[in-house]
C-alpha positions as CSV (number, residue, x, y, z in Angstrom):
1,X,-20.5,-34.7,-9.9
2,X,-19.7,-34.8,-6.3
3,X,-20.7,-32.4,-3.5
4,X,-17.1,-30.7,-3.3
5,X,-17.2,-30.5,-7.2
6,X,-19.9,-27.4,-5.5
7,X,-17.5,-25.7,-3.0
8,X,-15.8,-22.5,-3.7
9,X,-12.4,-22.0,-4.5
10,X,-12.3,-18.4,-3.2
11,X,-10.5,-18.4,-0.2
12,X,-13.0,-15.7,1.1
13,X,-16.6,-17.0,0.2
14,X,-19.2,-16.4,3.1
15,X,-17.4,-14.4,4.5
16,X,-19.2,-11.2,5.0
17,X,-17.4,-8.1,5.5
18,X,-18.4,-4.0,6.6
19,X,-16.4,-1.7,5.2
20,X,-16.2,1.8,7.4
21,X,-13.3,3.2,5.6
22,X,-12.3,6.1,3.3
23,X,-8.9,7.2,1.2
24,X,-6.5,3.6,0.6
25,X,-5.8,1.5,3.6
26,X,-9.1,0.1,4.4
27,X,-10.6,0.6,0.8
28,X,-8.1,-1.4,-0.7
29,X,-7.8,-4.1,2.3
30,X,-11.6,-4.3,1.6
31,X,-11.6,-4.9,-2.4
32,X,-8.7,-7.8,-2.0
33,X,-11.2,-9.4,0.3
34,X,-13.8,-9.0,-2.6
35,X,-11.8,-10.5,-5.2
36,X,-10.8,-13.7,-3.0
37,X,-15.1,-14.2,-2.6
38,X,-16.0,-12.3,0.5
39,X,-19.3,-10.3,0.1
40,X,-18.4,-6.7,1.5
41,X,-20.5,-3.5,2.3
42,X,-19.0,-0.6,2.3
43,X,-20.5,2.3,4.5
44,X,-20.1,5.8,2.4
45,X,-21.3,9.4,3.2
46,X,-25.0,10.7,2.4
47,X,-23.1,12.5,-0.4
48,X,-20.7,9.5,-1.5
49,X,-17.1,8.7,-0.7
50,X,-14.9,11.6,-0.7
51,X,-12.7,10.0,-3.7
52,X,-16.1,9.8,-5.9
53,X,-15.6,13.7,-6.8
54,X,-12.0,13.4,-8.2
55,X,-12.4,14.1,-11.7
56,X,-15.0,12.0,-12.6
57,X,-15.3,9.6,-15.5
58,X,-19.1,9.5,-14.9
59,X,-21.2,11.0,-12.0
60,X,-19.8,9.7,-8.7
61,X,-17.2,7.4,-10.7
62,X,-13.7,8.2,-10.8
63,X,-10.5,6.6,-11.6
64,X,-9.3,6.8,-8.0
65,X,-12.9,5.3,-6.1
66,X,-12.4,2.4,-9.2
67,X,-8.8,1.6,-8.1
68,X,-10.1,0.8,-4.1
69,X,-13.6,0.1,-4.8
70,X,-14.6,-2.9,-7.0
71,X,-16.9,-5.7,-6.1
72,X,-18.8,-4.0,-2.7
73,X,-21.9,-3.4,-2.3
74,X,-22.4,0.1,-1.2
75,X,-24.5,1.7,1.5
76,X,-24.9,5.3,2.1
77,X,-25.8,6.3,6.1
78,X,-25.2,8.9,8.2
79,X,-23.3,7.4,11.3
80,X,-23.6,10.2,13.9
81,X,-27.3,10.2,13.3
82,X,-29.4,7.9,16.4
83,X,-31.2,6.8,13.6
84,X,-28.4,4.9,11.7
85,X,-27.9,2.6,15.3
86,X,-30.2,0.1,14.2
87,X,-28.9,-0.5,10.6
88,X,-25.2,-0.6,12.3
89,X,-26.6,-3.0,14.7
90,X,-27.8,-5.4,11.7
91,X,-24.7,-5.0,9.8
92,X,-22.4,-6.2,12.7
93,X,-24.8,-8.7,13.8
94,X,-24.1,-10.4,10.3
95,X,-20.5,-9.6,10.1
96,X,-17.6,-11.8,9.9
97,X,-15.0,-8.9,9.4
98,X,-15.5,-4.8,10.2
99,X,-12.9,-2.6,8.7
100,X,-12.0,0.9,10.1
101,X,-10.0,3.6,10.1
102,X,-11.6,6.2,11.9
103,X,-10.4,9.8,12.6
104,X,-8.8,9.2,16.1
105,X,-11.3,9.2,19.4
106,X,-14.2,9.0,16.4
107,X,-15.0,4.9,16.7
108,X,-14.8,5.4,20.5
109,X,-18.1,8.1,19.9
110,X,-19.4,6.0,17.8
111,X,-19.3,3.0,19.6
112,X,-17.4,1.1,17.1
113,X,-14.1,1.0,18.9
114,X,-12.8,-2.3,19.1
115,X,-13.5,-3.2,23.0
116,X,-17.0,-2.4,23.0
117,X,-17.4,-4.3,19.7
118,X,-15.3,-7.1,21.0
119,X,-17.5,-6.9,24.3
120,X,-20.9,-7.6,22.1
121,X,-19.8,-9.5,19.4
122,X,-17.0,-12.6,20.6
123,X,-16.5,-13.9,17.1
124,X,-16.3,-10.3,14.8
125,X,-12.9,-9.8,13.4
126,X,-12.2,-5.7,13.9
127,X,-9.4,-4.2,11.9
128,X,-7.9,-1.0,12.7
129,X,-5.9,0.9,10.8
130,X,-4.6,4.4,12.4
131,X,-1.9,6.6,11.2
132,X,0.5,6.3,14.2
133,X,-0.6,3.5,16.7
134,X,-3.3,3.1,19.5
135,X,-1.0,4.2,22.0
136,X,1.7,6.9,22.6
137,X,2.2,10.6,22.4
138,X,1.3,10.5,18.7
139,X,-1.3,8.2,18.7
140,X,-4.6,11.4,18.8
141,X,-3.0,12.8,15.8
142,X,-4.6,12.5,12.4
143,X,-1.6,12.0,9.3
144,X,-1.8,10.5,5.6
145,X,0.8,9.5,3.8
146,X,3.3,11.7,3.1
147,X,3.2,12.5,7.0
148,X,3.7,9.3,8.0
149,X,6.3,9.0,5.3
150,X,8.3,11.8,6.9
151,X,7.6,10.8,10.3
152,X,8.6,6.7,10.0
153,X,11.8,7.5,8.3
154,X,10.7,6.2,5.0
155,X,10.6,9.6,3.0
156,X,14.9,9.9,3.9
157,X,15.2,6.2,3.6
158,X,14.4,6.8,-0.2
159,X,16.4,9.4,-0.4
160,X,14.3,11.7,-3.1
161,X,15.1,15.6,-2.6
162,X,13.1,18.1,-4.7
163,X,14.6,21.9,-4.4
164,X,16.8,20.7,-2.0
165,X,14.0,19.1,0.6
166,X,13.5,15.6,1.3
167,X,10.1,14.4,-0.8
168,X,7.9,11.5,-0.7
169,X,7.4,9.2,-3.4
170,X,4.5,10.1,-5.6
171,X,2.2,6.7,-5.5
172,X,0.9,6.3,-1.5
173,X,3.3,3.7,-0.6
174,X,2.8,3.3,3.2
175,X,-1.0,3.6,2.8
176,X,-0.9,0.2,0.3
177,X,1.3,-1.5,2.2
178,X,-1.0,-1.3,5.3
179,X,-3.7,-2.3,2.9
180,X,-1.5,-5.7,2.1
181,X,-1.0,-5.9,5.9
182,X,-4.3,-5.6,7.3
183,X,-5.5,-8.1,4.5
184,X,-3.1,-10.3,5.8
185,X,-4.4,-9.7,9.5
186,X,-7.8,-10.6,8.3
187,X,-6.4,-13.4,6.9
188,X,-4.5,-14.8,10.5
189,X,-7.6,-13.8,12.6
190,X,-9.9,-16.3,10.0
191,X,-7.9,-19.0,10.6
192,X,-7.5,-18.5,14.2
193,X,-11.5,-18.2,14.0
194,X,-11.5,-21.3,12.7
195,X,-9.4,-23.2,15.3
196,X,-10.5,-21.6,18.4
197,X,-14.0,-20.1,17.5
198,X,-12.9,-16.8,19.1
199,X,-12.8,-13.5,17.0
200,X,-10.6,-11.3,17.7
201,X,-8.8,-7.3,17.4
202,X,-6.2,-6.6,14.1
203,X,-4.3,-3.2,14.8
204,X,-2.4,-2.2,11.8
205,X,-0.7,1.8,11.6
206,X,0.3,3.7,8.3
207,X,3.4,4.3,10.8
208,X,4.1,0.6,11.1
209,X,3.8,0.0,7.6
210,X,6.4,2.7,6.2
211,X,8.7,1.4,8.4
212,X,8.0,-2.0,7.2
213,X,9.4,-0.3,3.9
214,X,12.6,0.8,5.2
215,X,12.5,-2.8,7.2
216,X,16.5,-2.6,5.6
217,X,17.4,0.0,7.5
218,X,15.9,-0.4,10.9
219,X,18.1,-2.9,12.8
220,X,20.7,-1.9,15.2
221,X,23.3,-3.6,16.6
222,X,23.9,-2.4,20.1
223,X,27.3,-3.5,20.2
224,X,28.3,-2.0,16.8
225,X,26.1,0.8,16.1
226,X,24.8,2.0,19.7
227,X,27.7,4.7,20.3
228,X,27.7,5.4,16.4
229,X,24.4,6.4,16.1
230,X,24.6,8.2,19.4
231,X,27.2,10.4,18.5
232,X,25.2,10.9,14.6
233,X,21.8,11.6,16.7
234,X,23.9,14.4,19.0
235,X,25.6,15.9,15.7
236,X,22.4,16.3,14.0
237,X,20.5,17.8,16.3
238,X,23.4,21.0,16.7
239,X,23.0,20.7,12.5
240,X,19.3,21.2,12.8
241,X,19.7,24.1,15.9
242,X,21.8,25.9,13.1
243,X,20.0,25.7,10.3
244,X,21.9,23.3,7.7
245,X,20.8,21.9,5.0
246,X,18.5,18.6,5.2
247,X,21.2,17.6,1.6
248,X,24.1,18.4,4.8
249,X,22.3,16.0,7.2
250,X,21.7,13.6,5.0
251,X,25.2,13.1,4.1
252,X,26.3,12.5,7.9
253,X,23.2,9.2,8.1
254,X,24.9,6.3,8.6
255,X,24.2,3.1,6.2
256,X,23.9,-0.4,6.1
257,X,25.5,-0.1,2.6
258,X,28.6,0.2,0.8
259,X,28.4,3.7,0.1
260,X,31.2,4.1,-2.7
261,X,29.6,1.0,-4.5
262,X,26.5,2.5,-4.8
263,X,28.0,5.0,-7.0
264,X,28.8,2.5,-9.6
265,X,26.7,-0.5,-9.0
266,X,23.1,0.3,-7.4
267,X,21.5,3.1,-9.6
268,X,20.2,4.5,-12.5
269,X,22.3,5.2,-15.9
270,X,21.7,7.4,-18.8
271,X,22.2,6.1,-21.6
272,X,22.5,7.4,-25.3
273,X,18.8,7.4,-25.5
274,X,16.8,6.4,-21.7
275,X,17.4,5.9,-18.1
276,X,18.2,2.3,-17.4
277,X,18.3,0.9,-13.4
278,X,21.5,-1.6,-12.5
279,X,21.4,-3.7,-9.0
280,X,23.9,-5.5,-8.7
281,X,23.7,-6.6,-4.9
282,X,26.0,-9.0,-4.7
283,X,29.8,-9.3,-5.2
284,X,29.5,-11.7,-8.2
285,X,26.7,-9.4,-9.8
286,X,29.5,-6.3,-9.5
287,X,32.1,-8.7,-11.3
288,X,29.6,-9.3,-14.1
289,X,28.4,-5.7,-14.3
290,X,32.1,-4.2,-14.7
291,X,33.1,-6.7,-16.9
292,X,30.4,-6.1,-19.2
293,X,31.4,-2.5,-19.1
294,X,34.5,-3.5,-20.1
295,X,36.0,-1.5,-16.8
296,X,37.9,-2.6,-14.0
297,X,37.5,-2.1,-10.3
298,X,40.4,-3.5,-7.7
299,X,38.2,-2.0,-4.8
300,X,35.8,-5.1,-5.6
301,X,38.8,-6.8,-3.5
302,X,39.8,-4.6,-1.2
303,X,39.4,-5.5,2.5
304,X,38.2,-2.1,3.8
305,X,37.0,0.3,1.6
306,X,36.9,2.9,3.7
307,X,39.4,4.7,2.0
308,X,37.9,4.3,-1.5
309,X,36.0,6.8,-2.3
310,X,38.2,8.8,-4.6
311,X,38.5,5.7,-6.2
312,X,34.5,4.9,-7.0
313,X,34.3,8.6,-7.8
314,X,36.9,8.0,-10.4
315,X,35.4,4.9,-11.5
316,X,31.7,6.2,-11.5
317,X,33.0,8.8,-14.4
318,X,34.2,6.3,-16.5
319,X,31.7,3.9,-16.1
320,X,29.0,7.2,-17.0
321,X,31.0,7.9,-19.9
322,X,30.6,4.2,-20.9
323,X,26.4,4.1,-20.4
324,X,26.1,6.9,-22.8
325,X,28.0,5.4,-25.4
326,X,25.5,2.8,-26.7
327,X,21.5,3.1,-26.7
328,X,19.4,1.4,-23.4
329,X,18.1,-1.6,-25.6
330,X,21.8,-2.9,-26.1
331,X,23.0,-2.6,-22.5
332,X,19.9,-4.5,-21.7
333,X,20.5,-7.3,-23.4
334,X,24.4,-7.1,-22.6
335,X,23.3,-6.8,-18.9
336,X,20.7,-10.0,-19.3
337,X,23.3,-12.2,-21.2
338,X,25.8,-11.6,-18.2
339,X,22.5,-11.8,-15.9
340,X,22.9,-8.6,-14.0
341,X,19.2,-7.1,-12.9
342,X,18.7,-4.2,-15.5
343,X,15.5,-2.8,-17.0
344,X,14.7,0.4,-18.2
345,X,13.3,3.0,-16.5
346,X,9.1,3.3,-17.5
347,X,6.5,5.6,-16.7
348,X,3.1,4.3,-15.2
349,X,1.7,4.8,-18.3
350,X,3.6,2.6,-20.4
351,X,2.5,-0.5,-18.7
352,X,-0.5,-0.9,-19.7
353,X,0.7,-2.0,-23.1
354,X,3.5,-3.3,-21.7
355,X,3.9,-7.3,-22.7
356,X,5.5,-9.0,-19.5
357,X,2.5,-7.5,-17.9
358,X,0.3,-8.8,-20.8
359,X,1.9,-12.1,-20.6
360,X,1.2,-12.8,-17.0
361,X,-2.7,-11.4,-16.5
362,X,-1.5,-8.0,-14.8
363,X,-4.4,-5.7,-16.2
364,X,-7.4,-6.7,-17.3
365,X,-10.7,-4.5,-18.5
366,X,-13.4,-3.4,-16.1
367,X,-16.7,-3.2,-18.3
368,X,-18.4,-0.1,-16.4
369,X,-22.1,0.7,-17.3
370,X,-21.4,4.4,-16.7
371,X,-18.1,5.3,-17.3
372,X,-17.1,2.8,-20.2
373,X,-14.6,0.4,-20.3
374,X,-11.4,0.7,-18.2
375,X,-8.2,-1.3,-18.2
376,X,-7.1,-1.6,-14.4
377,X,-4.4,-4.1,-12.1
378,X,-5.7,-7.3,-11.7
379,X,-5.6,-9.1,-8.3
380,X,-2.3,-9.1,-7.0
381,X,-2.1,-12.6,-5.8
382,X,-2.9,-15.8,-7.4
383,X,-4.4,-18.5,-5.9
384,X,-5.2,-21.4,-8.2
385,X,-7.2,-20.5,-10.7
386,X,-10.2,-18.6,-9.3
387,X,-9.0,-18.4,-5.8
388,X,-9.1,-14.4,-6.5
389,X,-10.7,-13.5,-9.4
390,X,-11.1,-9.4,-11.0
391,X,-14.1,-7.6,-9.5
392,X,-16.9,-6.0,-11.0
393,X,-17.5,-2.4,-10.2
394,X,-19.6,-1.2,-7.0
395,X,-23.1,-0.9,-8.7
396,X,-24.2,3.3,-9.0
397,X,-23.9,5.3,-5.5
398,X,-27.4,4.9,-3.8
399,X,-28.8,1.6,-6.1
400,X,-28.3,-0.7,-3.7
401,X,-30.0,1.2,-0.5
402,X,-32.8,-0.9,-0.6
403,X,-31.8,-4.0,-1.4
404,X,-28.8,-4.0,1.1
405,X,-31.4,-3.0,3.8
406,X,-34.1,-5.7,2.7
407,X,-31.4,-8.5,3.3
408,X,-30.5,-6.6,6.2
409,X,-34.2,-7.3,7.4
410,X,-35.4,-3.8,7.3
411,X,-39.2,-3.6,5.9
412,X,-40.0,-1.3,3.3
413,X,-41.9,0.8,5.2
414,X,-38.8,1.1,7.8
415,X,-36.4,1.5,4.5
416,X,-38.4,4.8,3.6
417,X,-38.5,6.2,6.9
418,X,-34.9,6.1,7.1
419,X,-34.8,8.0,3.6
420,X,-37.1,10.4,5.0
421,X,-35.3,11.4,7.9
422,X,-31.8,11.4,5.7
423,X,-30.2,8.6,7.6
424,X,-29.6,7.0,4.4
425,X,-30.2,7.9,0.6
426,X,-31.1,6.0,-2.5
427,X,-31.1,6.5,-5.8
């Protein structure tokens, strides 16, 4: 065989990654990474990453540290100690990549941020996620998801009200996204690497990301919608100064949508049996969907429909009345024959049985030593057919001390002394 018959197909191999992060962005941007080759060490607590004590499956193993945490090798150290300096020297010395996302002004103390690093190491790669930016009035204050989701615009952007007050979505959507963004930075700054040789500064914001999620609804025209939105922005701030209902606001928001449509042909249906979800974005799709109904709607050809409203609340009645007369399996397939977007409305848990899931490698099963077998989301790209494969889980909290150290160059002798003193911890 030749010599390239020996060259990875992970995109990722060699590259060697430190991994200062906790909760999703960073984790998750990290264990991508590991399943496209790259050899990551993730810096955790004395007393283990804060997610390892979520209702464990084992000691220190939880389903939540699994979803963000497979394939790293894991270090314990105490960062504020003096004592940890030289190990965080090592790492970075050996680094390709450093992940962050530090509580704000904390890499600064640290001497992590990414000007002194950039300063003493030209080719590292330093990704930084924060929740609201590096700059700006907001940028010192700390937020997680569901702040971010209220303060970006995405919580009202989905529209989901709970006792009458706007609420998040339950998975952290803003969080993953950044992780799929900051992956991607990693991504650019390798192959910039590459070309130029010169390493370089990825800044990626839970703020940035959930707007990235509303992306649909964030463009103005200044022309059109500049006057509009000014007069919307004045009426909802004497709304807010007398106390009406966030449901009362919400109905003044302008929208890049048909509004009346949506009634009929962008939402959920109850049916005689489940919930099914119709999209039919498209003028053709609407044609199709009412058809196969067996309704009609003239406002598909009216010019303006400004004026339509009674008319789609009319129409929305029948077309309910409809839905509920036949079981969700059979509008499916009457909804796929006239190829209008349908499915039916599943819970989390029914996918991991489910077969278009099966059928394309979605799950597969993590073998744990500790905590048994577990069936969890394969890598969610595909490159080839190894370029990312599933990861194995991070050995035990605390196993790998030693041996992380030893490669680091650390002596034995130096390894127990920094035991002793509690600047790291093994097990």
């Amino acid at each position: 065989m030749g010599e390239d018959a020996a060259v990875s197909q992970q995109p990722f191999d060699g590259v060697r990654v430190v991994e200062f992060g906790q909760f999703v962005a960073v984790p998750f941007a990290a264990q991508l990474l590991a399943e496209g080759g790259a050899h990551v060490i993730k810096i955790e607590a004395l007393g283990g990453d804060p997610t390892r004590r979520m209702r464990p499956l084992a000691p220190l193993e939880t389903r939540t540290f699994l979803s963000r945490n497979r394939g790293k090798h894991s270090l314990p150290l105490a960062l504020s100690d003096p004592g940890a300096k030289p190990v965080i020297d090592a790492l970075l010395a050996r680094a390709d990549v450093v992940l962050m996302n530090f509580r704000p002004g904390l890499a600064e103390k640290l001497g992590l941020d990414a000007v002194t690093l950039g300063e003493r190491f030209p080719r590292l790669i330093i990704g930084t996620v924060t929740a609201f930016g590096k700059e700006g009035p907001d940028a010192g204050h700390a937020g997680m998801d569901i702040v971010v989701q209220a303060r970006s615009g995405l919580m009202a952007a989905n529209g989901r009200i709970v006792d009458n007050r706007p609420a998040p979505g339950d998975p952290v959507s803003a969080d993953y996204m950044c992780a799929m963004t900051l992956a991607f930075g990693v991504s650019a700054a390798l192959l910039r690497r590459e070309r130029t040789g010169q390493g370089g500064s990825i800044d990626t914001s839970l703020m940035q990301a959930a707007m990235t999620l509303a992306n649909n609804q964030l463009i103005r025209s200044e022309r059109q919608d500049g006057a509009r939105h000014r007069a919307v922005l004045e009426k909802l701030a004497g709304q807010r100064a007398a106390g009406v209902s966030y449901a009362e606001q919400l109905q003044g928001m302008p929208s890049i949508r048909t509004l009346p449509m949506l009634k009929v042909y962008f939402r959920t249906y109850d049916t005689a049996d489940a919930v099914i979800a119709i999209a039919c974005g498209s003028h053709s799709l609407r044609v199709k969907f009412i058809d196969a109904v067996g309704l009609v709607d003239p406002g598909l050809d009216a010019v303006d429909d400004g004026d339509l409203s009674a008319h789609y609340d009319e129409l929305t009645a029948k077309t309910e009345t409809v839905m509920r007369s036949r079981p969700s399996a059979e509008w499916i397939d009457v909804f796929h024959e006239a190829g209008v977007p349908v499915s039916l409305v599943k819970f989390p848990i029914e996918l991991f049985d489910d077969p278009q899931a099966e059928a394309n490698g979605m799950f597969h099963t993590l073998e744990h030593p500790t905590a048994g077998d577990l069936k969890v989301l394969s890598p969610p790209v595909r490159l080839g057919e190894d370029g990312f494969t599933p990861a194995a889980p991070t050995a035990a909290f605390g196993s790998e001390t030693e041996s992380v150290l030893s490669e680091l160059g650390f002596s034995q002798t130096q390894i127990d002394a920094l035991v002793d003193v509690n600047v790291t911890h093994r097990s």
